[in-house]
C-alpha positions as CSV (number, residue, x, y, z in Angstrom):
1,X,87.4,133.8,33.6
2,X,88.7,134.5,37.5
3,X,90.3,132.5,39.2
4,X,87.1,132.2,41.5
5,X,85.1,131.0,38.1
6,X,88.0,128.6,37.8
7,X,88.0,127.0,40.9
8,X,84.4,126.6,40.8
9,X,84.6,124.6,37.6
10,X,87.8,122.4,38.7
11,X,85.4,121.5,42.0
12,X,82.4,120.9,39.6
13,X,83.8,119.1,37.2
14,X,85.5,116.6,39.8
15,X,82.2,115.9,41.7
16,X,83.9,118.4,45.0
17,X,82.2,121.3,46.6
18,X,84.5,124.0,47.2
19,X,84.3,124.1,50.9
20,X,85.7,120.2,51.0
21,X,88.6,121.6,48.5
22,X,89.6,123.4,50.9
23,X,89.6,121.7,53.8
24,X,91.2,118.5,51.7
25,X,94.1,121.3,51.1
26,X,94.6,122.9,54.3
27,X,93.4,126.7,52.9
28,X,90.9,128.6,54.7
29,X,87.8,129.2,53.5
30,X,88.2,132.8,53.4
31,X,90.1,132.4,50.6
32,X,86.9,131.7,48.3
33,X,85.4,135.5,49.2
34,X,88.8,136.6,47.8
35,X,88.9,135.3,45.1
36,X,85.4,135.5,44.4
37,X,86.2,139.3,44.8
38,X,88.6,138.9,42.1
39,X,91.7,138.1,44.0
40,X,94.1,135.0,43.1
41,X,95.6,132.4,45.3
42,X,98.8,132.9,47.4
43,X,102.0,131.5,45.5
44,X,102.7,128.7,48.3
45,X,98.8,127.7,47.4
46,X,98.8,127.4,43.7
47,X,100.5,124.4,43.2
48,X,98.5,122.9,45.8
49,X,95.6,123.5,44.1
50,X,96.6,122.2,41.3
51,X,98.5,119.1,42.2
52,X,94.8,118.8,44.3
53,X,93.3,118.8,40.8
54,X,95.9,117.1,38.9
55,X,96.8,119.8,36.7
56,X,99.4,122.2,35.9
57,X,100.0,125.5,37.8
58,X,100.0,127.1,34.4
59,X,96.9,125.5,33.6
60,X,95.4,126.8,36.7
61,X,96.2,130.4,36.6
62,X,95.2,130.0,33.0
63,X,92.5,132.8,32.6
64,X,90.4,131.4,29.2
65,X,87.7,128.6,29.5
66,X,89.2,125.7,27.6
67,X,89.6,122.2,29.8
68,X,91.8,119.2,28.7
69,X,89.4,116.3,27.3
70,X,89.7,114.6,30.2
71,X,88.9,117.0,32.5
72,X,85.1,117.9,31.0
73,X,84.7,114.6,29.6
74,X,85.0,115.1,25.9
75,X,84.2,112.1,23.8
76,X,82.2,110.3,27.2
77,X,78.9,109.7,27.6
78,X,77.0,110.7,31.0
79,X,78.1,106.9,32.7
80,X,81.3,107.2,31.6
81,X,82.1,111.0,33.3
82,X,80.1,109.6,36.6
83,X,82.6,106.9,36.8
84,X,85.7,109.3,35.7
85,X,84.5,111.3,38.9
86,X,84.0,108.3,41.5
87,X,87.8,107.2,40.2
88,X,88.9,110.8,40.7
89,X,87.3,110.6,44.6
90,X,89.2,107.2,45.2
91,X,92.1,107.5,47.8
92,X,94.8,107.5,45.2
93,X,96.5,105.4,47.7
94,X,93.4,102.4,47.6
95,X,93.1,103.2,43.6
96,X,94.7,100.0,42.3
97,X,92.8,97.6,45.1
98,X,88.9,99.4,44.1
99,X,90.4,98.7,40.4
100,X,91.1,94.8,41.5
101,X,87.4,94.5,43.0
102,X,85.8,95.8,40.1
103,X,88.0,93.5,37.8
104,X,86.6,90.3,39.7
105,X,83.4,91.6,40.0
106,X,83.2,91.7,36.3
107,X,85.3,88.6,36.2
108,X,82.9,87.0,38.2
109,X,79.8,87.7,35.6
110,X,81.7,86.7,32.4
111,X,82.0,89.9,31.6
112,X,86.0,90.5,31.7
């Protein structure tokens, strides 16, 4: 797998098109023909591209096609890896507030 196949399937797999990945992390976007062409990301890029995807920079670069469970959702059902993505869009900042909202919601049916 390239690195371009890699990047494609972090993106994928957290709900992101590749264009917004970039932007969210400051690289240009002529950075996806290189790597599409085989090329790999500059050294002061690859930990922002992973920190971006909350993985490791070894994980990253790593060339074969297995993904933690969490990442592609082993063990969830189709609900469950929809709201694994909307958490994963969440302001990391605002995480712990949407979490509190949902908790009262639920609270608020019986349901917690």
């Amino acid at each position: 797998m390239v690195f371009y196949d890699k990047f494609l399937s972090l993106c994928e797999e957290n709900g992101i098109s590749p264009s917004r990945a970039l932007t969210d992390m400051g690289i240009s976007k002529g950075s996806l023909s290189r790597w599409k062409e085989g090329g790999k990301p500059l050294n002061e890029n690859k930990k922002l591209i992973a920190d971006y995807f909350g993985i490791s920079v070894t994980e990253l670069l790593d060339e074969t096609t297995k993904k933690t469970a969490a990442m592609n959702g082993d063990g969830l059902n189709e609900k469950e890896v929809e709201w694994l993505k909307l958490y994963r869009l969440m302001p990391e900042g605002r995480r712990a507030e949407y979490l509190a909202m949902l908790e009262a919601a639920l609270k608020a049916q019986g349901l917690s």
